[in-house]
Structures are given as C-alpha cells and as structure tokens.
C-alpha positions as CSV (number, residue, x, y, z in Angstrom):
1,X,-52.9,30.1,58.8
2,X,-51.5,27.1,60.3
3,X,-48.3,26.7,62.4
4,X,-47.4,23.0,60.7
5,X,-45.1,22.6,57.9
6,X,-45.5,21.5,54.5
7,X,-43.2,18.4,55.6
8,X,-45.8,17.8,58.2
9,X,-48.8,17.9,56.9
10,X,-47.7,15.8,54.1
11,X,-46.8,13.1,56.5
12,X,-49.8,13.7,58.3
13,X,-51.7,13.4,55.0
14,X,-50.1,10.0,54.1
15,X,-50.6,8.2,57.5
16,X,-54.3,8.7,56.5
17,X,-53.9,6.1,53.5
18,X,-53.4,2.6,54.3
19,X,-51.0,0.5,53.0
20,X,-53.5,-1.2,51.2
21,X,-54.0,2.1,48.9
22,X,-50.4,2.7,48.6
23,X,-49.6,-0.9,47.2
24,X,-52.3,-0.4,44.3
25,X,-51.0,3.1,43.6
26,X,-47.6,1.4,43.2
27,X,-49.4,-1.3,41.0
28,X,-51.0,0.8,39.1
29,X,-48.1,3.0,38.2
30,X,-45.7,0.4,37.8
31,X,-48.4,-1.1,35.5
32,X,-49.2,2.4,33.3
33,X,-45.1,2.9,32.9
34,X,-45.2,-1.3,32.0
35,X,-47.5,-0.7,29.0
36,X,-46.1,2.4,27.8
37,X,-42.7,1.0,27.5
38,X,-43.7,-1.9,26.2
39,X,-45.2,0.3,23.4
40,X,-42.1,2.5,22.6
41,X,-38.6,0.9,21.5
42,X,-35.3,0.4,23.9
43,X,-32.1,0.2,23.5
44,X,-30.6,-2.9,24.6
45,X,-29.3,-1.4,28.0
46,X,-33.6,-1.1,28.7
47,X,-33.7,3.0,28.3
48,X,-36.2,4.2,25.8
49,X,-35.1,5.3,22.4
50,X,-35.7,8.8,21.9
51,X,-35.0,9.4,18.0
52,X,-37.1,11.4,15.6
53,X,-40.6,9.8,17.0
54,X,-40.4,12.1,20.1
55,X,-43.6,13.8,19.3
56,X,-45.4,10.6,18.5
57,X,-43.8,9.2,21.5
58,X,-45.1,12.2,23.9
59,X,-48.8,11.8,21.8
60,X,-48.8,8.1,22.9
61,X,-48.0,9.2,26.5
62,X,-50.9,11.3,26.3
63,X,-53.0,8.8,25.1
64,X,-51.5,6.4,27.7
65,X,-52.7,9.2,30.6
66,X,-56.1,10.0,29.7
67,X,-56.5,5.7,29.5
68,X,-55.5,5.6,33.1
69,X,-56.6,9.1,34.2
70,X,-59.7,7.5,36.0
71,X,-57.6,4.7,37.8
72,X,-54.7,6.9,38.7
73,X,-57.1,10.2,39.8
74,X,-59.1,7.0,42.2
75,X,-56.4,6.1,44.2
76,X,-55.6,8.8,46.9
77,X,-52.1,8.2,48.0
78,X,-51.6,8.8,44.2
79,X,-53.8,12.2,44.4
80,X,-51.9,12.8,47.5
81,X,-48.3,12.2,45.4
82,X,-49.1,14.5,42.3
83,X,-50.7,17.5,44.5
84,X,-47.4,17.4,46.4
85,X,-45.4,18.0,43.3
C-alpha cells in the first residue's frame, strides 16, 4: 500500500493532463449542460423548472449522457473528475 494520500495522488494525477485537455473537458461540459438546458424550460431567474415532467426531464438527461458518453469518457481530466467522486 502506498504512503501518499488520496489528496496527493489526485494532484499528482492532474498535473499529468495538460491544460490543453482540461479546457476541452470544460468545453465539453459546459457544452453538454448548454444543450440540455436549452431543451428543458426556466424560470425567468435561469433555474430549471422542475414541475410534473421530472421523469421526462431525468429521461432526456439520460438520453443527453449516452449522446456525449463517448466525448465525455475521451477526455481524461474528465475520467480523472468522475473517478474522484
């Protein structure tokens, strides 16, 4: 077993991914949460209305994931990020 931390080999972890990598992952999410907003209707303070739809709501999230599964699963800072959670 090894003697570094969780804290430290996560930030060991992410100095191996260059910036480049971490802008698209930020693109790319940014982009995924863009279009699935866009899709769903807000209230005019910007938050998502959450009425009887829910479960068609959380179906079209779903449908929204496996759409960018193989662009979000591609990037590693993003692998890196959901492993972590």
């Amino acid at each position: 077993m090894s003697d570094t931390t969780f804290a430290e080999r996560e930030t060991e972890e992410s100095t191996d991914v260059s910036e480049e990598v971490v802008d698209e992952g930020v693109q790319l999410i940014n982009e995924f949460f863009e279009e699935w907003l866009g899709r769903e209707q807000r209230r005019n303070d910007g938050d998502v209305e959450m009425t009887d739809e829910s479960e068609e709501s959380i179906r079209r999230l779903k449908e929204q994931v496996e759409k960018f599964a193989p662009r979000l699963e591609g990037n590693l800072w993003l692998r890196n990020v959901i492993a972590s959670l």
